[in-house]
N, C-alpha and C positions, 0 to 999 in steps of 0.2 A: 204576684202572678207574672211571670213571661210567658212572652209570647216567638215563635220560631216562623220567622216564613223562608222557606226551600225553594229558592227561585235559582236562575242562573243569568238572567237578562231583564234587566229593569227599563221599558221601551220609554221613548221620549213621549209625549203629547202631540207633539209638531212632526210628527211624520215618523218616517222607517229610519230613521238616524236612532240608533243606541242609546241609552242615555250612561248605563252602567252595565256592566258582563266581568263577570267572575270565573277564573278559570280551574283547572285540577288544581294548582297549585297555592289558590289565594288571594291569589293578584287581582285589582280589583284595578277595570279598565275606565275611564270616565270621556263620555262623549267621543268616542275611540279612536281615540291619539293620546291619553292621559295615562300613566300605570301606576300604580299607587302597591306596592310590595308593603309585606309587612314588618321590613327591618327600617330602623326608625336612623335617619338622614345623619343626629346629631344624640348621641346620649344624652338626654340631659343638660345639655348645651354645658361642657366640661369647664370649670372653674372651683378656682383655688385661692385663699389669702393663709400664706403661712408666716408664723412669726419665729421668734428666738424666744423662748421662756428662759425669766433670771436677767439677771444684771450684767455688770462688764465683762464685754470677752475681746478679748485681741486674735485679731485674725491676721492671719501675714501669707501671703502669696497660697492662699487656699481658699474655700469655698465656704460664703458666713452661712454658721449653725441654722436654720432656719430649719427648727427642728420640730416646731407646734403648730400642731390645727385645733386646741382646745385654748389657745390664753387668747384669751381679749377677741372676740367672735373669730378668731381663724375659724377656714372648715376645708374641706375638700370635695366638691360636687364631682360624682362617676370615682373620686376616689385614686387617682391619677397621681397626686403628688408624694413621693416620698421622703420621709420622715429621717430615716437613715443616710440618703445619699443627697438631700437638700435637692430635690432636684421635682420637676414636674414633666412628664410624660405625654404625650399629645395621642388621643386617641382614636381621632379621625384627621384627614389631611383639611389646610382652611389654612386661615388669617387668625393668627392670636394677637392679644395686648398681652405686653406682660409689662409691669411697672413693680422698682424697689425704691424706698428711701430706709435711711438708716444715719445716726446722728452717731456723730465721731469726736472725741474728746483726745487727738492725737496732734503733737504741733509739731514744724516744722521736717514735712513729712510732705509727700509726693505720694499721692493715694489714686488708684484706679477702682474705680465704682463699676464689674463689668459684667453682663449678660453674658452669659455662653449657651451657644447651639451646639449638642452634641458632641461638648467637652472640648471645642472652639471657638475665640472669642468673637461676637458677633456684634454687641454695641458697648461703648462703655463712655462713660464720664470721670471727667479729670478733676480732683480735686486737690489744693492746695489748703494749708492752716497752719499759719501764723503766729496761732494762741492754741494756749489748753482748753479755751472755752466750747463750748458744743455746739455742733456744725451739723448740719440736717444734708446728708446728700441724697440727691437723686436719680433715677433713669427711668426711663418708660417707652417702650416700643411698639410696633406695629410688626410681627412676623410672620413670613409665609412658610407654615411647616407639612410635611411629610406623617403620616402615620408614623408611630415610634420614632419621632426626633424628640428631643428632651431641652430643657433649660434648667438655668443653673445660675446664682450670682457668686461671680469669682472677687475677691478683693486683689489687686495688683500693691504690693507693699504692704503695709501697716495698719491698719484701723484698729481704733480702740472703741467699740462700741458702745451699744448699750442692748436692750431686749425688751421682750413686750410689748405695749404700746408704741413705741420708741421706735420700733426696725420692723416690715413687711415686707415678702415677697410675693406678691398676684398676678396674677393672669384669666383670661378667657377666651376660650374660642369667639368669636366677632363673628362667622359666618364662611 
């Protein structure tokens, strides 16, 4: 059983001061300076962990595959990152994290590990190797983006990767 009560002004106990008023439109006012609308501040609080499904790929002066939200718990909260264009889409304006690592089996090589903002470079890490042996790189940031500004992990040079477990790219809105 529900129950319906049709009020428009819910009064305080402590005198003529308002407690709650509801207007044509929905808006629900609190102690009246408060407005509480019913589109909601943050979808979901938008967040992503994509991977590369599959083994070795070489990437060179382009943007690594990170083309899975099903291997190894990737997922996409709100739904925001794409699959096709490696890239995540910001859906309301804030402070994101976005953080990549990815292990590279490529030597004597000059490697750029680099975040891009809207298909320009915004952070990136330098990386150097030596050996063929596998090398774990990293980057991880704090950005303040715009409704529809996007990110992207570009490789500068050569990377010989790996996928899976191995390499992620995430983010979240922070607030």
């Amino acid at each position: 059983m529900t129950s319906q009560l049709n009020v428009d002004t819910i009064a305080s106990k402590l005198g003529s001061t308002v407690g709650l008023s509801l207007d044509t439109s929905g808006n629900v006012t609190a102690s009246g300076n408060v407005t509480i609308s019913g589109n909601p501040l943050t979808p979901a609080r938008p967040a992503f962990m994509a991977r590369r499904y599959g083994g070795s790929v070489t990437v060179t002066n382009n943007y690594y595959p990170f083309a899975s939200l099903t291997t190894d718990d990737a997922f996409s909260i709100g739904g925001h990152y794409d699959t096709s264009a490696y890239k995540f889409t910001c859906p309301v304006a804030g402070i994101y994290y976005f953080s990549c690592y990815v292990i590279s089996q490529t030597s004597d090589v000059n490697t750029l590990l680099k975040i891009r903002k809207n298909g320009s470079d915004f952070a990136q890490s330098y990386a150097v190797q030596l050996s063929t042996a596998w090398h774990t790189h990293n980057i991880a940031i704090h950005a303040n983006a715009a409704v529809n500004d996007y990110f992207q992990i570009y490789i500068g040079g050569t990377m010989a990767g790996y996928g899976n477990q191995w390499a992620a790219f995430s983010g979240h809105l922070v607030g």
